[in-house]
C-alpha positions in Angstrom: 60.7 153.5 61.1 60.6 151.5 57.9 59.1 150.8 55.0 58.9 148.2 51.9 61.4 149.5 49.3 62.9 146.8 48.0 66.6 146.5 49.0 68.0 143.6 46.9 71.6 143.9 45.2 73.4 141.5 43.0 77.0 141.3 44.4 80.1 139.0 42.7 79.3 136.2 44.7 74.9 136.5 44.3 72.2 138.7 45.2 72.2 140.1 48.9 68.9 141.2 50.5 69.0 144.0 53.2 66.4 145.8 54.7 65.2 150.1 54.5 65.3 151.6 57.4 65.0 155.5 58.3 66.2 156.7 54.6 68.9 154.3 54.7 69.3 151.4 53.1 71.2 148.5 55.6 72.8 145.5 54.8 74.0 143.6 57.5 76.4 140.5 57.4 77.5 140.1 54.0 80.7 137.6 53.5 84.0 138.9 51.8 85.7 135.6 52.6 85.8 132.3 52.9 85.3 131.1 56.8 88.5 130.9 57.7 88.1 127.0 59.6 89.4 124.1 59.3 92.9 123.8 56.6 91.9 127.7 56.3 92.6 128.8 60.1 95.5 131.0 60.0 95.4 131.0 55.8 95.4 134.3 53.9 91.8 135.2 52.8 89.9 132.8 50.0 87.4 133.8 47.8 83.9 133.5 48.9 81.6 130.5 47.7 79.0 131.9 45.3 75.8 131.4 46.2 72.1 130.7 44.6 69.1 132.6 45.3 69.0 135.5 47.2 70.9 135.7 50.6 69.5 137.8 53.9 71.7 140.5 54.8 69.6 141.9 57.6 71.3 140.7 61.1 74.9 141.5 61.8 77.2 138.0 61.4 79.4 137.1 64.2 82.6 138.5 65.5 86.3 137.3 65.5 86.5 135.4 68.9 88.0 137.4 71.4 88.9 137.5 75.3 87.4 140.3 77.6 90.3 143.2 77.9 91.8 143.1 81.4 90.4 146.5 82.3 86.7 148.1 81.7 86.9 151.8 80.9 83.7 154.1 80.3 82.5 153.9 76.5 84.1 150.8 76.3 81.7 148.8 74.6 81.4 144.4 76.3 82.4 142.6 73.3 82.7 139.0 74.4 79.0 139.6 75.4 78.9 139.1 71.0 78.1 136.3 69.0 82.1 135.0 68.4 83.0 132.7 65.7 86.0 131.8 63.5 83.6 132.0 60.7 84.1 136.1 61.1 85.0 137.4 57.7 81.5 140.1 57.5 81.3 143.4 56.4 78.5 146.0 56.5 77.0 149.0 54.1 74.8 151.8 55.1 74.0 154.0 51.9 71.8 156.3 51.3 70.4 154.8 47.3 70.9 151.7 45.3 71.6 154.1 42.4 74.3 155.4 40.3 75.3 158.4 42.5 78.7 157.0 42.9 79.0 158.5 46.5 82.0 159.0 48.7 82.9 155.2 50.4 84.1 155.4 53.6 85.9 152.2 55.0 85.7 152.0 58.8 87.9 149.9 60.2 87.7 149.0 64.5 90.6 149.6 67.0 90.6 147.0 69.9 94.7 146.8 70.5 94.2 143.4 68.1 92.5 141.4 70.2 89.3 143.1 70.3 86.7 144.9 68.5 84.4 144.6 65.8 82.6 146.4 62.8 79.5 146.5 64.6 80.5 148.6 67.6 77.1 150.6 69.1 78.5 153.7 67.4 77.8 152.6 64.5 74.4 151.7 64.4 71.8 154.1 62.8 74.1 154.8 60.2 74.1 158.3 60.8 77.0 159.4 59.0 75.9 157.9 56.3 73.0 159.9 56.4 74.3 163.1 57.2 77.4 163.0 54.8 75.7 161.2 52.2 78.5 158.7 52.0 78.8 155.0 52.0 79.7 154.0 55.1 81.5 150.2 55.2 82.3 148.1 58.5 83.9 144.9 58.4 85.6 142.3 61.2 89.2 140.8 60.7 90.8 138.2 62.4 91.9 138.9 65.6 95.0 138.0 68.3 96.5 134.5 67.6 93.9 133.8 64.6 94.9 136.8 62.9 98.1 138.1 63.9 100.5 135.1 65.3 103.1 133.9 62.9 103.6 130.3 62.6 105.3 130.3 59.4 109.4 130.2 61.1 108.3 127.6 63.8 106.2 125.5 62.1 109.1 125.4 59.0 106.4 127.1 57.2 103.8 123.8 57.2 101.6 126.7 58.9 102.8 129.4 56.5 100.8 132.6 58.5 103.3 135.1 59.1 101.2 137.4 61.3 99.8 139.7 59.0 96.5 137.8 57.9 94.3 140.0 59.8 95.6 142.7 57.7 95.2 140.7 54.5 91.6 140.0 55.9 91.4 144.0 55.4 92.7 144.1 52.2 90.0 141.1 51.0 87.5 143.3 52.4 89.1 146.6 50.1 88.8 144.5 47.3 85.3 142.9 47.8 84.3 146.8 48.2 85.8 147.8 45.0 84.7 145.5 42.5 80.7 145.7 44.2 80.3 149.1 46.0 78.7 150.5 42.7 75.6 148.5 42.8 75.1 149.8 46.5 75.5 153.8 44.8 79.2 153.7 46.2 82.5 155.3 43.7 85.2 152.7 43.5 87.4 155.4 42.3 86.9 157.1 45.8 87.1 154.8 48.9 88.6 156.5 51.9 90.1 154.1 54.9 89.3 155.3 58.7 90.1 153.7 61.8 90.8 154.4 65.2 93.4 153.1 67.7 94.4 149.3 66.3 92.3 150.3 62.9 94.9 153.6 62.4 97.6 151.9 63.2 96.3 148.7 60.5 95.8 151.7 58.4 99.7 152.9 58.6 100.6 149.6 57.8 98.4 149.7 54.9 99.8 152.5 53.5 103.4 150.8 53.7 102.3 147.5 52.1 102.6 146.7 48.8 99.6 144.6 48.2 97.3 147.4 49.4 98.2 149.8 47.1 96.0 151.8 44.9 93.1 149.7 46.7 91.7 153.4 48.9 92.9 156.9 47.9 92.4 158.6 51.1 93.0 157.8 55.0 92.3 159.0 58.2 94.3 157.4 60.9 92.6 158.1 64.2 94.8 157.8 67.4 97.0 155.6 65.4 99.6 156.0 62.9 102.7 153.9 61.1 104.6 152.8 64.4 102.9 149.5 65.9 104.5 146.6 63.9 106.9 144.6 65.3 110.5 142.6 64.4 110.1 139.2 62.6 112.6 138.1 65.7 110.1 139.2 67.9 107.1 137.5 66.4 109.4 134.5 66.7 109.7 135.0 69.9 106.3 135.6 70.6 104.5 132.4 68.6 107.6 130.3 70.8 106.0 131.5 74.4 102.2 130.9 72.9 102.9 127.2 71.8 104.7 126.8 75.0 102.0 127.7 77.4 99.7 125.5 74.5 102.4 122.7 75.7 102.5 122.2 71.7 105.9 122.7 69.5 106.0 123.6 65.8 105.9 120.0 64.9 102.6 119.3 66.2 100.8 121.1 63.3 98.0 118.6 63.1 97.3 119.9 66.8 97.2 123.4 66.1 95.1 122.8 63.4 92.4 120.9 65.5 92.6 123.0 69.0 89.1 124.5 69.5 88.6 128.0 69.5 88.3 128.3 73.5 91.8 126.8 73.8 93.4 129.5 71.3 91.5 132.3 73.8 92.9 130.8 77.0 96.2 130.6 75.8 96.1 133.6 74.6 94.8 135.2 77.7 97.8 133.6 79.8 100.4 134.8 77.0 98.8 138.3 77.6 99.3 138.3 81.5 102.6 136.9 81.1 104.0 139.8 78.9 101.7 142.5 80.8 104.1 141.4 83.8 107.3 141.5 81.8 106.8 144.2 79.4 103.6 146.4 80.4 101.8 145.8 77.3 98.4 145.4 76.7 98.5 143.1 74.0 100.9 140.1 72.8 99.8 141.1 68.9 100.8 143.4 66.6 101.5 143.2 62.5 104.9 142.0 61.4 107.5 143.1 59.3 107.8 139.1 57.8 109.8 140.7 54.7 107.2 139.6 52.1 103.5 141.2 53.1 105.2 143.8 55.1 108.7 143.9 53.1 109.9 146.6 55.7 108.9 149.1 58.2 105.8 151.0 57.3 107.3 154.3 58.1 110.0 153.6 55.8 108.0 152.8 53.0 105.7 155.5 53.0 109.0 157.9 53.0 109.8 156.1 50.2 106.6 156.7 48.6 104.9 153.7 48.9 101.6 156.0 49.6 102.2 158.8 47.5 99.4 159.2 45.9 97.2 159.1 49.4 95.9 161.7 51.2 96.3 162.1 55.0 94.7 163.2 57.7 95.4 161.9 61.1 95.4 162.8 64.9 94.9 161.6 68.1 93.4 162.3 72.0 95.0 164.6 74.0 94.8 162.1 77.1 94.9 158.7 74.8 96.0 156.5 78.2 94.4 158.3 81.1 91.5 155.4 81.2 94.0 152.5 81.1 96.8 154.2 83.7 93.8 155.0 86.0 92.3 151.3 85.9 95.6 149.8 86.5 96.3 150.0 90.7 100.3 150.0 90.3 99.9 152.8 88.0 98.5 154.8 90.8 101.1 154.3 93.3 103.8 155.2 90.9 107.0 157.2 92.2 109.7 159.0 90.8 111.9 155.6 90.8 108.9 153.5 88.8 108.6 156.6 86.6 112.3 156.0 85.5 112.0 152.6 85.6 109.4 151.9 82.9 110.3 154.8 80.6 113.7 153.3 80.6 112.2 150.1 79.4 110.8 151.8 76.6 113.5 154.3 75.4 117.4 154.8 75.6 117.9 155.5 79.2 120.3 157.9 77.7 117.9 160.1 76.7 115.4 159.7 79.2 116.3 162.0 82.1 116.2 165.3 79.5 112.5 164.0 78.4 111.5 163.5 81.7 112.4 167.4 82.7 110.8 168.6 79.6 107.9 167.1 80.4 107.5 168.2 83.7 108.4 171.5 82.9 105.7 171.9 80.0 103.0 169.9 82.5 103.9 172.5 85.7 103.4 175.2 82.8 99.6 173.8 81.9 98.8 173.7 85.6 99.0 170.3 86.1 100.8 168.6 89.2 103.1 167.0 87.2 103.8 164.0 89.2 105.2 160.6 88.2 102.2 159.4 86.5 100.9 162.8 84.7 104.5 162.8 83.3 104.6 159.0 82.5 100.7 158.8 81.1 101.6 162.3 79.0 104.9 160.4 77.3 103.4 157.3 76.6 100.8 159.0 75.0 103.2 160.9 72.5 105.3 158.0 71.9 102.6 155.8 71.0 100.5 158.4 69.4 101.2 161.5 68.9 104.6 161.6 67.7 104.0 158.8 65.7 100.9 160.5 64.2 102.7 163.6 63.3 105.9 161.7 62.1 103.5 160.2 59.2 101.8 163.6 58.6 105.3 165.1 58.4 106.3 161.8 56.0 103.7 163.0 53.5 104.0 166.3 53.4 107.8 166.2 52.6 106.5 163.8 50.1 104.6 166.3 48.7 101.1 165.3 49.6 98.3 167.1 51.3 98.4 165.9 54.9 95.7 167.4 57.9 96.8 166.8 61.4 94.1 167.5 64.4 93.8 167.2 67.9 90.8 165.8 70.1 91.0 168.2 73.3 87.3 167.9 74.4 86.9 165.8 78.2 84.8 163.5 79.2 82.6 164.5 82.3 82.2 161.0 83.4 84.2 159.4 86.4 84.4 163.6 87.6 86.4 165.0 84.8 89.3 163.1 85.2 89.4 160.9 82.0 90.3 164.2 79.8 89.9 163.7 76.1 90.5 159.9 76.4 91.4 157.4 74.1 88.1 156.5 71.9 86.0 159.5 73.1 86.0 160.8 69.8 84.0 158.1 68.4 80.4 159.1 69.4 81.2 162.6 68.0 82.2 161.0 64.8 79.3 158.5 64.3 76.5 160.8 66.0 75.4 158.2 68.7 76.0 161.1 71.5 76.1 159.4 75.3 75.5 162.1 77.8 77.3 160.5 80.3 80.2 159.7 78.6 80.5 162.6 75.7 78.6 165.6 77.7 75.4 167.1 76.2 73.8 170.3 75.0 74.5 172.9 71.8 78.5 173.2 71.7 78.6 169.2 72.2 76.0 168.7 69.6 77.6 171.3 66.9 81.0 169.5 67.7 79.8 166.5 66.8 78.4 167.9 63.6 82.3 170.1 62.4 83.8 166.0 62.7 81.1 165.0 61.0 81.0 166.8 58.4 84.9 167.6 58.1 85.7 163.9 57.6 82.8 163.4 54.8 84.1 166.7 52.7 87.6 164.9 53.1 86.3 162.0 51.6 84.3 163.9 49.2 86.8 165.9 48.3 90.4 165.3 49.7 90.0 168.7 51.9 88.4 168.3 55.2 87.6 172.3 54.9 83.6 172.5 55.2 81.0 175.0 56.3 80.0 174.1 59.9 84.2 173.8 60.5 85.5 176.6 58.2 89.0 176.5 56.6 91.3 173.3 57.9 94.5 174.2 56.1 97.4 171.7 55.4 100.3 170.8 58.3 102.8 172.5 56.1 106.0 173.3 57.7 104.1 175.9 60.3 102.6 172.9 61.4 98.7 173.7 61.6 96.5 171.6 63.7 93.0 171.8 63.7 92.1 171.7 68.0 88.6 170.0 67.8 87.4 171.5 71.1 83.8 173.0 71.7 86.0 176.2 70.9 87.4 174.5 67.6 89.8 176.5 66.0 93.5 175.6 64.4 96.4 176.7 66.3 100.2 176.5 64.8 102.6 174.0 66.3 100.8 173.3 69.4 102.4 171.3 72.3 105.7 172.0 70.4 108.1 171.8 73.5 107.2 168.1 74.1 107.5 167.8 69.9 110.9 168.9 69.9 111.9 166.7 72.9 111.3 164.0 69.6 113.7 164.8 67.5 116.5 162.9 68.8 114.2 159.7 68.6 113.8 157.7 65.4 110.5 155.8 65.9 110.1 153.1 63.1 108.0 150.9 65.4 106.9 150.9 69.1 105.7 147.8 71.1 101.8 148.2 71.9 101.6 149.5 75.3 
């Protein structure tokens, strides 16, 4: 359904024409950058050309170029199937009135490990949050994987001066495009609230620590990703050395980076990716980096510093974040007591590793599960990349002395038999109301889930207290430590999963590798 209303606005850079569709008002595709091409590939984000006339802002514009993940899991939505270009830089606005309502702005931004994703996910579409929160709801892309997170600034001798972190300067372009025009499209500058999931948390825990973000959004949800994934200039270093290499370029030939066509980049990329899934397990070769001037130092330490003290938190994760990705992966299956050692020594001080391990079998044997090698493995990699991380930055801003929700997604999936859990990303349909059956389950409690997210995330970007009618009363972490369980029986429990927290606490985790 649609009708005529006109749906014209008059932006900073010229007037944008979008389109009125089911009470909403779309606009699709609108630049907040420069292409990055040419002398601009790997650049920090330039202003955008003005333009004459009036531009259509009707069809979505195309995504950062990306490779296909090495795994398919169920919700997982086929990306490279996308229109891909380097000209990426797009965001789009569902609201509900070109008026002067100055509504709630809610900034999403995708997850996709940083290498995949985009702000025009199938969630999204229909704009139904928008809708049912009366909110402004904002996507955008950012670069991706070696076009938005490689630093070529130390091996190029700074001729290329990217230092890894221009995806994340992509996001704060987009902040700023969205506060100096969101009140034409009946948005409040004064009240922009940042959510992401998975890669988009953890950009967001970065954001929080980084000083040219600041005082651009006032509230955050970080969704199954917190402060931790960022890695060690060193590493970057590292990293950029191995890409060039399998490129068969060094950091003299900056005329030949500059000129490689986008396929190349991806094919390196997807051998650079192999190679350290071999070596290290991880899933991608790309994270932020602490470069000492966009990220000064690690997030985590910033924000205990105060860096984000004027924010408001709220942030949790999936109860089974890596169940999809362990059960794709065949060597995961077969793994024994002797591989279950072997990789978490990899990850952590072996010194530590053998009192983790019993705890964890010893609180999984208590919930009824088997508690073999990989229920034990896939349950700690999920709290070190997760949940511990999550809860160290709701813990961060609460000793700072801001209001800080923490929540956890226990509802499974029913697909694949029940054995995905509450997996990474399931969450998002709930959030977005585009329901799959398959995939999310279906009748009343699912539905009237879907609605207590729903509307607990809009009356915390209303209001800075996700507390709301369908939901109840979601009271602060605090030092009891109250989590909200969003579960068809959602209700808030105090300290839960506390033996594995406390298995923590001899850990200091400023930053993990992305697994």
């Amino acid at each position: 359904m649609s009708n005529d209303k006109q749906a014209v606005v008059d932006t900073k850079s010229g007037k944008v024409e979008g389109s009125y569709q089911d009470g909403l008002y779309v606009f699709k595709g609108i630049p907040y950058a420069a292409p990055p091409l040419g002398e601009l590939r790997w650049m920090p984000p330039q202003p955008v050309k003005p333009w004459n006339g009036v531009r259509p802002a009707k069809e979505f514009g195309p995504i950062a170029p990306q490779n296909p993940m090495p795994f398919e899991a169920p919700g997982m939505h086929a990306f490279e199937k996308d229109t891909q270009d380097e000209d990426c830089l797009f965001l789009n606005i569902w609201t509900p009135g070109l008026d002067d309502a100055r509504r709630p702005v809610m900034f999403w931004i995708h997850g996709g490990a940083f290498i995949i994703g985009s702000g025009t996910e199938p969630f999204l579409e229909g704009g139904k949050l928008a809708r049912r929160g009366d909110i402004v709801l904002v996507s955008i892309n950012y670069r991706l994987g070696a076009l938005g997170f490689l630093n070529l600034k130390e091996i190029t001798g700074g001729k290329i001066p990217a230092t890894g972190n221009e995806g994340l300067l992509d996001q704060v372009a987009a902040l700023e495009w969205v506060r100096d025009n969101i009140a034409a499209f009946g948005g409040n500058p004064d009240n922009i609230t940042v959510f992401g999931f998975s890669a988009g948390g953890m950009s967001i825990g970065n954001l929080l620590g980084m000083p040219l973000a600041r005082g651009k959004f006032h509230k955050a949800i970080n969704r199954s990703g917190a402060a931790n994934v960022v890695g060690p200039l060193d590493g970057a270093v590292k990293i950029s050395e191995q890409y060039l290499k399998i490129l068969n370029l060094n950091g003299k030939d900056v005329d030949a980076l500059r000129k490689l066509k986008t396929q190349e980049l991806l094919d390196g990329q997807q051998q650079l990716g192999m190679n350290l899934r071999e070596a290290e397990y991880r899933i991608t070769p790309f994270q932020p980096v602490v470069d000492g001037k966009i990220l000064p130092e690690w997030p985590i330490e910033a924000i205990r510093k105060g860096s984000a003290k004027n924010v408001i938190i709220m942030a949790g994760n999936a109860l089974d974040e890596l169940k999809a990705m362990n059960l794709m992966d065949p060597a995961m299956r077969s793994m024994d007591e002797a591989g279950l050692f072997k990789r978490v020594n990899d990850l952590l001080s072996p010194d530590l590793v053998p009192e983790l391990v019993s705890t964890y079998r010893d609180a999984l044997k208590k919930r009824g599960s088997k508690a073999d090698s990989l229920d034990i493995y896939g349950t700690i990699t999920v709290d070190l990349m997760f949940r511990i991380p999550t809860i160290q930055l709701v813990e961060t801003q609460r000793d700072n002395g801001v209001p800080a929700y923490n929540y956890l997604f226990t509802c499974k999936s029913p697909a694949m038999g029940g054995v995905l859990g509450a997996m990474h990303g399931l969450d998002n349909p709930f959030l977005f109301g585009n329901l799959d059956a398959d995939f999310c389950g279906s009748g009343p409690e699912v539905e009237n889930l879907a609605v207590k997210i729903q509307d607990s995330c809009t009356a915390f970007a209303r209001t800075g207290d996700p507390s709301c009618e369908s939901i109840g009363k979601w009271p602060v972490y605090g030092k009891d430590r109250m989590t909200m369980i969003l579960d068809k029986n959602t209700r808030v429990e105090a300290a839960p999963y506390e033996d594995e927290r406390l298995a923590w606490d001899k850990f200091d985790i400023v930053y993990v590798r992305p697994l």
